[in-house]
DRENLODREN-548129 format. One line per 10 residues: number of its first residue (from 0); their letters; for each residue x, y, z of C-alpha. Coordinates in nm, 3 decimals, decimal comma. Example, Ala and Ser with C-alpha at 12.3 -4.5 7.8 and 13.67 -1.06 7.14 Angstrom:
0 = AS = 1,230 -0,450 0,780  1,367 -0,106 0,714;
END
This chain:
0 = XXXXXXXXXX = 0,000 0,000 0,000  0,140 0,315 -0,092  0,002 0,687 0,049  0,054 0,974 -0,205  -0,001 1,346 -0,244  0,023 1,451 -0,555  -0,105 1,258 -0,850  0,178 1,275 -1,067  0,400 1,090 -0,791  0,120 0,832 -0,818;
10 = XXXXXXXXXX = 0,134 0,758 -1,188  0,529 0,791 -1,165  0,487 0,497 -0,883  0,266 0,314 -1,049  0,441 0,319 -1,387  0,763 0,183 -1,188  0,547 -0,096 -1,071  0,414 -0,216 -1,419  0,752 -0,152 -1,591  0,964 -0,382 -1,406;
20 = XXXXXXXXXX = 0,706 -0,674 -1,435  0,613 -0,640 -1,790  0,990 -0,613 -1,899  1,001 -0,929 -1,736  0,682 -1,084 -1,937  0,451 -1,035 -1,644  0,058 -0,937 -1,678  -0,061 -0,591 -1,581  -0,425 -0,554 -1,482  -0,498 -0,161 -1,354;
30 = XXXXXXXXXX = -0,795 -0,084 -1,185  -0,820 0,348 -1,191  -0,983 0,617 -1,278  -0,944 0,749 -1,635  -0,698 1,068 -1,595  -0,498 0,780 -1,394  -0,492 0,578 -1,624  -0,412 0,854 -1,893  -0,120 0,975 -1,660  0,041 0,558 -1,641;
40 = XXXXXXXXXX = -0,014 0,487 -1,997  0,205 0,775 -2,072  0,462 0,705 -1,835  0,456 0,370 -1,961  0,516 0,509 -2,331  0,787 0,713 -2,228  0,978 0,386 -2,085  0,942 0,246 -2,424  0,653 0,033 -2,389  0,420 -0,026 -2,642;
50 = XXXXXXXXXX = 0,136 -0,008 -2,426  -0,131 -0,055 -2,721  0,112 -0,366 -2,785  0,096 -0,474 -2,450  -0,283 -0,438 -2,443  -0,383 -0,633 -2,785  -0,115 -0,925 -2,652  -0,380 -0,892 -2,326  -0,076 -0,795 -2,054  -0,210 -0,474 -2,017;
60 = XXXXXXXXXX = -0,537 -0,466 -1,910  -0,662 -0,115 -1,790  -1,054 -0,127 -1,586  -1,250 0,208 -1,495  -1,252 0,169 -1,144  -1,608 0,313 -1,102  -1,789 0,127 -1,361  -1,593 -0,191 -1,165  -1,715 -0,120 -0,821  -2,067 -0,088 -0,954;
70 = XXXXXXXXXX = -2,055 -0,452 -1,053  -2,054 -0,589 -0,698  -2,176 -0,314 -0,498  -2,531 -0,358 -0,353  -2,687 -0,143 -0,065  -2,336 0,066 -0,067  -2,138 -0,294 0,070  -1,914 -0,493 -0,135  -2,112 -0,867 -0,225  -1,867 -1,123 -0,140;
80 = XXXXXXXXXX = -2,009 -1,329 -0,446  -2,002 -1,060 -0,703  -1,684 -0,955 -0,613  -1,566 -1,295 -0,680  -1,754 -1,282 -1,009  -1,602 -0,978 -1,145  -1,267 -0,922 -0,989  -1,138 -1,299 -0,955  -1,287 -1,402 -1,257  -1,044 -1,104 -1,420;
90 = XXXXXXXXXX = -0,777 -1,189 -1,180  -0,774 -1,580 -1,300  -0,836 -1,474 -1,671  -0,509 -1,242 -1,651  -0,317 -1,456 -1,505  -0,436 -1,785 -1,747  -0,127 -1,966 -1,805  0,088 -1,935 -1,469  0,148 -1,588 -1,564  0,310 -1,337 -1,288;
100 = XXXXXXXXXX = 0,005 -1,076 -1,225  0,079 -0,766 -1,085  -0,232 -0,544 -0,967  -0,306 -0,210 -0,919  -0,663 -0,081 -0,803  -0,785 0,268 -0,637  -1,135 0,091 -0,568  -1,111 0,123 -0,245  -0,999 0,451 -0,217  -1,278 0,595 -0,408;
110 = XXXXXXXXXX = -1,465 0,424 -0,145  -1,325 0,628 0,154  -1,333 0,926 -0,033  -1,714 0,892 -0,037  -1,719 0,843 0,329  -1,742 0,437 0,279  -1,475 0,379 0,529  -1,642 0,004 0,627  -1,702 -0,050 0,249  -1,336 0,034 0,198;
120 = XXXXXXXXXX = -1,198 -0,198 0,474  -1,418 -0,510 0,368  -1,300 -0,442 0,013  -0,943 -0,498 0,121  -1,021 -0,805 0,315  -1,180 -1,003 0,049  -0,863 -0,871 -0,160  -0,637 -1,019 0,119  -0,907 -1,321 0,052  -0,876 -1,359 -0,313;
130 = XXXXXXXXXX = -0,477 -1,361 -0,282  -0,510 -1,698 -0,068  -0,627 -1,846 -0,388  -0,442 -1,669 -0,664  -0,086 -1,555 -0,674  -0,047 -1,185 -0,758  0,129 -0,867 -0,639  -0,158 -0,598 -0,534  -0,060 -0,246 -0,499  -0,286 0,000 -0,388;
140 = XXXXXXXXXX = -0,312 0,380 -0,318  -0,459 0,626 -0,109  -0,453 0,979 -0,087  -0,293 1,150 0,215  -0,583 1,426 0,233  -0,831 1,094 0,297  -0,688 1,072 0,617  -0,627 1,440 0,749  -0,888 1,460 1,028  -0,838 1,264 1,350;
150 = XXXXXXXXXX = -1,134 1,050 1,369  -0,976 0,880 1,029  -0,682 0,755 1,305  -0,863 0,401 1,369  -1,001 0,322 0,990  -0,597 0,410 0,890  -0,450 0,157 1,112  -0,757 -0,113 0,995  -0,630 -0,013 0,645  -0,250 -0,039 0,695;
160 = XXXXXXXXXX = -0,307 -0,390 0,912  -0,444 -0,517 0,599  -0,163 -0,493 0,403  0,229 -0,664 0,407  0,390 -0,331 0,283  0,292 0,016 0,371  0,492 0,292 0,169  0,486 0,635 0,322  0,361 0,952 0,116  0,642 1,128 -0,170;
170 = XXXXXXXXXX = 0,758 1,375 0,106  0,926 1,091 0,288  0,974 0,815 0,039  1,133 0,991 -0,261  1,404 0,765 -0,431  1,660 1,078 -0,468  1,630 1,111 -0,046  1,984 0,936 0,063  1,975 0,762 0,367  2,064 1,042 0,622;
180 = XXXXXXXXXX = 1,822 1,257 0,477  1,568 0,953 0,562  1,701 0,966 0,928  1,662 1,287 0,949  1,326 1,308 0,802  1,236 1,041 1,069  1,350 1,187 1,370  1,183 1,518 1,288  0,886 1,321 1,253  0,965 1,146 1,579;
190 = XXXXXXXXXX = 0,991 1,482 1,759  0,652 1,652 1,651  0,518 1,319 1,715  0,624 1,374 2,100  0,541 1,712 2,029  0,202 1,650 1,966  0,175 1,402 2,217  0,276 1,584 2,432  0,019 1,897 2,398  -0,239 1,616 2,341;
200 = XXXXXXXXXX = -0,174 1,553 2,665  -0,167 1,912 2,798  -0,454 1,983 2,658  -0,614 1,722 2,814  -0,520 1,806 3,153  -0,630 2,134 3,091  -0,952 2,022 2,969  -0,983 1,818 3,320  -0,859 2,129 3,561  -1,160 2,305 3,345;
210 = XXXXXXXXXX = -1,419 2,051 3,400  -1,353 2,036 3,742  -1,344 2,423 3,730  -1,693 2,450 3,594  -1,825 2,194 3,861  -1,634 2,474 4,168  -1,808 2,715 3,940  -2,150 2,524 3,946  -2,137 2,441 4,312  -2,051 2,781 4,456;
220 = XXXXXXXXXX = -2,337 2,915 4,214  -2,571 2,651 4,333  -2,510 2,742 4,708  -2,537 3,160 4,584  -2,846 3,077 4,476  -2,959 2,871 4,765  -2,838 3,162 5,012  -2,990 3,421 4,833  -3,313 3,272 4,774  -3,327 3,251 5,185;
230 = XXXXXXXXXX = -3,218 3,585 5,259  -3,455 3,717 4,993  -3,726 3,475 5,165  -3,626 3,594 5,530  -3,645 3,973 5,399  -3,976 3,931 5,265  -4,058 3,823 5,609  -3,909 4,076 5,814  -4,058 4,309 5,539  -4,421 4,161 5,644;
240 = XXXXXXXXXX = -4,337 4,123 5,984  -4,246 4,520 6,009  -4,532 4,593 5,822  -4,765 4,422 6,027  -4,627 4,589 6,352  -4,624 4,937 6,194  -4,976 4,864 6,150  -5,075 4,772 6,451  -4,871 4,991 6,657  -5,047 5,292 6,453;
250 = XXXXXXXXXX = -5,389 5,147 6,476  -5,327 5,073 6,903  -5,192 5,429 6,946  -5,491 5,642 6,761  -5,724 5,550 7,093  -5,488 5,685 7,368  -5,438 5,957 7,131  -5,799 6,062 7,072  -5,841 6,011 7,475  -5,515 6,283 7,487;
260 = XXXXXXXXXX = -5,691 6,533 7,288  -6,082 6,490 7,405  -5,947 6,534 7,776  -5,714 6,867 7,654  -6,020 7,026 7,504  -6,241 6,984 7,759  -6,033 7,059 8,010  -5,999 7,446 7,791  -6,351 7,411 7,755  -6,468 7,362 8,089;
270 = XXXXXXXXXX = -6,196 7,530 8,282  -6,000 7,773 8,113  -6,100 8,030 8,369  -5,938 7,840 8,645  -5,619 7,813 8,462  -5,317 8,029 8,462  -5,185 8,179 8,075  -4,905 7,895 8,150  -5,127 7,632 8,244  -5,412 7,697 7,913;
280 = XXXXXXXXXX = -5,096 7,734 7,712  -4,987 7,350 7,828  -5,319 7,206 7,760  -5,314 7,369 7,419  -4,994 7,220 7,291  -5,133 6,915 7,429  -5,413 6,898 7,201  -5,222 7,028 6,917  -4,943 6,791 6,937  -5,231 6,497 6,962;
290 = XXXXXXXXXX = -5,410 6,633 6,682  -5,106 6,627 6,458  -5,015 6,256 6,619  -5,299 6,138 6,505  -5,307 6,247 6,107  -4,953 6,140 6,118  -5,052 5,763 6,272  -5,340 5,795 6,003  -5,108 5,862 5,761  -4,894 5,567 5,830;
300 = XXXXXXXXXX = -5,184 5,375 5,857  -5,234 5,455 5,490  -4,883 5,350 5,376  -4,962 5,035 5,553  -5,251 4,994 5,363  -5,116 5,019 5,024  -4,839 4,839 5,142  -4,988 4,549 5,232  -5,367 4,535 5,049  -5,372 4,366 4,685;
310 = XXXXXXXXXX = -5,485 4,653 4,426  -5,749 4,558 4,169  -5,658 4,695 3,894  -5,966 4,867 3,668  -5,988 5,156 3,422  -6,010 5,460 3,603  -6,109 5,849 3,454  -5,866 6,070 3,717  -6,060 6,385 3,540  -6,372 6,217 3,771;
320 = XXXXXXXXXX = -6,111 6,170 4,066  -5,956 6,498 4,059  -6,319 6,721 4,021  -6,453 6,472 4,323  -6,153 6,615 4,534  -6,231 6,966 4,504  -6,562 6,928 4,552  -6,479 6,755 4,865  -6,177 6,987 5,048  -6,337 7,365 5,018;
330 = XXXXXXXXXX = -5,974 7,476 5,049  -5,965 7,419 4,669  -6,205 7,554 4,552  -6,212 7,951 4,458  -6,155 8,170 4,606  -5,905 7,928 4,797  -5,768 7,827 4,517  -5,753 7,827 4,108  -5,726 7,459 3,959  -5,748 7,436 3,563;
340 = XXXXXXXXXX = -5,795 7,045 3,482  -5,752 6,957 3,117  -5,867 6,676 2,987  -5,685 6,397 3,138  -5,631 6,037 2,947  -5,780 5,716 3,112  -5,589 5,507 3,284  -5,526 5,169 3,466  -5,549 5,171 3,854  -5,693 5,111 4,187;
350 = XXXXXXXXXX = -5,934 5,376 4,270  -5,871 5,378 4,622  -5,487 5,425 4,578  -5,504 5,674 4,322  -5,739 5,897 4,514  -5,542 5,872 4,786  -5,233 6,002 4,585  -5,373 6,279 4,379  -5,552 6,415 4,740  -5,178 6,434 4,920;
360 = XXXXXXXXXX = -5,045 6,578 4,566  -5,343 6,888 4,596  -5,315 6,924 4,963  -4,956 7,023 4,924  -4,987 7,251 4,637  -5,270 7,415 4,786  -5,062 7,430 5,150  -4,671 7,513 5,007  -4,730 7,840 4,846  -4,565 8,183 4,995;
370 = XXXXXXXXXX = -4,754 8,381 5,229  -5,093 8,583 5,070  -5,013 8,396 4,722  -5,356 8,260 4,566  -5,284 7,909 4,463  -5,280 7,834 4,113  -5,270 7,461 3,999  -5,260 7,288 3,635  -5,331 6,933 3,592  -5,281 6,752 3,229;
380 = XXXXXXXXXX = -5,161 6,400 3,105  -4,937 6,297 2,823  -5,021 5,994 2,673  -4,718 5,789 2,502  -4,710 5,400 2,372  -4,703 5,215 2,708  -4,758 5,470 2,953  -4,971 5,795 3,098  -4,798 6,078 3,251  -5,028 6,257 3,457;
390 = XXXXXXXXXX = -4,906 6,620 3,550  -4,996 6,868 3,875  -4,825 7,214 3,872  -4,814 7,440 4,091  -4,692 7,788 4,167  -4,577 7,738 4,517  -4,236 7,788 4,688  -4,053 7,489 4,481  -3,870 7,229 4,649  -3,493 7,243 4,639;
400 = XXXXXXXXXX = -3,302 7,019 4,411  -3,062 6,899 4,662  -3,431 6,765 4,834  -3,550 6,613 4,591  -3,410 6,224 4,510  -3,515 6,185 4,954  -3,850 6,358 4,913  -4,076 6,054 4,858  -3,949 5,846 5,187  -4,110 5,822 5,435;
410 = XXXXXXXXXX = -4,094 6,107 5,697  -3,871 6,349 5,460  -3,967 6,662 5,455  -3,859 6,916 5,249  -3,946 7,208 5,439  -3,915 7,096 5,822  -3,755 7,430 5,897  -4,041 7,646 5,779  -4,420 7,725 5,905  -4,545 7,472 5,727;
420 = XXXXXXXXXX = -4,751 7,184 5,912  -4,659 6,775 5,759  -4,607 6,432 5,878  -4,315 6,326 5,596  -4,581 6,063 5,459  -4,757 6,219 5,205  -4,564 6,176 4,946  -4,421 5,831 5,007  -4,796 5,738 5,018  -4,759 5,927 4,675;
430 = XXXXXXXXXX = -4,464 5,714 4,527  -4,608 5,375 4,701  -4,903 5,406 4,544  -4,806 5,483 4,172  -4,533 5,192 4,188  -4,812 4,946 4,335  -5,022 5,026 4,073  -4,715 4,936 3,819  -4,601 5,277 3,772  -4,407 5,567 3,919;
440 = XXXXXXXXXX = -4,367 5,903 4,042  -4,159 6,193 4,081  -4,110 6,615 4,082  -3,933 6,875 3,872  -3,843 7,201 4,044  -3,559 7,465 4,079  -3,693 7,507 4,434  -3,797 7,871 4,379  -4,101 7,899 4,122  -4,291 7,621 4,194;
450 = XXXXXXXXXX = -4,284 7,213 4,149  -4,379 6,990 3,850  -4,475 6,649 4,012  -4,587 6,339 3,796  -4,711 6,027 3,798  -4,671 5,734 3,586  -4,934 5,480 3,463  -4,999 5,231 3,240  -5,326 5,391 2,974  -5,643 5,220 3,034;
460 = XXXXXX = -5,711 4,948 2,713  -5,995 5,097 2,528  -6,327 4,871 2,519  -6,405 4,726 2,201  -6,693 4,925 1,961  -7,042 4,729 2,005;
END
């Protein structure tokens, strides 16, 4: 068996085979494809054989290779009987007479260059078979490009097990190489052998360090998770826990409360004569600290409440909301106050929470505004593709911009040094309720003419036409 590269070294090869046997009277049956056989006919000229000679005396007997494999293929495997009908009926008919037969056939290597590797190996055993019974010399070729991948390592070493002689491709078996040069050739070969060997087995260690990598990886992710599902789990219920106690410590403390201020106004009531300017003073702070205890545990009791209640979400008409408010606080209506409402998009939201947020948004623009200023209030929405932006202007003393990203927690205030009477709820109720409801809020100002603030929601789906 002979490995090649280049098909001219092939033809040369094979010529060199023929030559010496049919000088010496031998028979010469070639089993190729036609530019191979083109190529060793010439070569075969140029030695000074007469190959049409040679052919009409039937010692050179040249077989498309192709058209020969068809003849005992079936289902893409070799037939043991038609084999033995086609190519050792040819191989006895050759060889009629006790002639020497020498062979050459690239059947089989038109077979693995189809991707017939087990068609190709069973070929050369019932070869290997047919030479049992018939003496010839068989020499066969393969391209070197048939075998360039790795997974071709196995099906190589099945093919060169099959054969007595194995001849290595032109780059290392060329007849003008002297022997040194072989050596050399050799050893080179010997050391990228280790070579490759060697970062075979690199490559494999690396490949193990990164498996095992991956499973540190996947472990140490796995626990992550695990951890930070539980802390997420145990802040949830601290989260409910807190909420729950806010709750009820607000609800528990509005009845002492309410007792504090009904007992400070009746005792003003009922004996403010008997009291000293120090004493009626006392009892006065006393109900006005109550007083302003109490809408501050109300208000909490409101964040609570959106905090904790699930919203059902409906299409809602804040126009409707917003002209229900003023009709309900006379401090906004004139001449308390000027509010212009435009007509204002529909959108998605619990009616409860929204009222709740566009009252604290109106209390305060109707309550931060300087001293003997009338307040004036716009209210509009923009509507854009997944959202409505509902707007409340106003023209009171703005809110600085230092103030504003800590405005909407709870108990900021904006304003604590000034004359102006809060809990620090109102607008975390404000933000609370615009993000339960899926949306958001916020405020534009340059904290001296006035504040912008918004809130997002989602727009209210049309119902279908009737």
């Amino acid at each position: 068996m002979s490995n090649y590269e280049s098909d001219d070294y092939l033809a040369d090869s094979v010529s060199r085979f023929f030559q010496s046997g049919l000088s010496a009277g031998e028979v010469a049956l070639i089993i190729s494809t036609p530019a191979h056989l083109h190529a060793v006919e010439r070569c075969l000229n140029d030695a000074d054989l007469d190959v049409t000679a040679l052919r009409a005396e039937g010692r050179y007997v040249p077989l498309d290779a192709a058209a020969t494999l068809a003849k005992f293929m079936v289902d893409g495997a070799p037939d043991p009987t038609r084999f033995e009908a086609t190519i050792g009926r040819l191989v006895a008919r050759a060889a009629r007479g006790k002639r020497p037969l020498r062979l050459f056939g690239v059947m089989v290597a038109l077979l693995w260059a189809d991707g017939q590797a087990d068609a190709a190996i069973e070929v050369e055993r019932l070869w290997n078979a047919l030479q049992e019974r018939h003496v010839f010399k068989l020499f066969c070729a393969y391209p070197m490009r048939s075998f360039s991948c790795a997974s071709a390592d196995t099906s190589f070493l099945h093919i060169c097990q099959a054969h007595r002689h194995v001849i290595p491709a032109e780059n290392y078996a060329a007849p003008e190489l002297t022997d040194d040069d072989r050596l050399r050739t050799i050893a080179c070969l010997q050391q990228k052998a280790v070579a490759l060997e060697t970062e075979v087995e690199k490559r494999k260690h690396a490949e193990t360090e990164l498996n095992a990598t991956r499973a540190a990886l996947e472990r140490a992710h796995a626990e992550l998770e695990r951890r930070v599902q539980q802390r997420t789990a145990s802040l949830h219920e601290a989260v409910e826990q807190l909420e729950e106690f806010s709750y009820t410590v607000s609800h528990d403390l509005r009845a002492p409360l309410r007792g504090m201020q009904v007992y400070s106004e009746a005792l003003l009531e009922d004996h403010a004569p008997e009291l000293n300017a120090e004493a009626r003073h006392c009892a006065t702070r006393i109900a006005e600290n109550a007083a302003r205890l109490d809408r501050m545990v109300n208000d909490v009791l409101a964040f609570s409440r959106i905090s904790r209640h699930e919203l059902l979400m409906r299409p809602l008409d804040p126009g409707r909301l917003v002209r229900d408010l003023v009709q309900h606080y006379p401090t906004m209506q004139p001449p308390h106050a000027e509010i212009d409402i435009a007509s204002l998009a529909p959108v998605l939201g619990h009616e409860p929470s929204l009222t709740q947020a566009l009252s604290n948004l109106l209390t305060n623009a109707v309550k931060f505004v300087a001293p003997g200023v009338t307040p004036k209030i716009q209210i509009w929405t923009e509507t854009h593709a997944n959202r409505v932006r509902l707007w409340i202007q106003d023209n009171g003393i703005g809110i600085p911009p230092d103030h504003q990203n800590r405005l909407f927690k709870i108990f900021e205030r904006a304003h604590a040094g000034l004359s102006y009477d809060g809990t620090g709820v109102g607008l975390a109720i404000v933000r609370k309720a615009a993000v339960r409801m899926g949306g958001d809020a916020g405020v534009e100002s340059d904290g001296a003419n006035g504040s912008r603030f918004w809130i997002d929601l989602r727009p209210a789906r049309p119902r279908p036409a009737k």
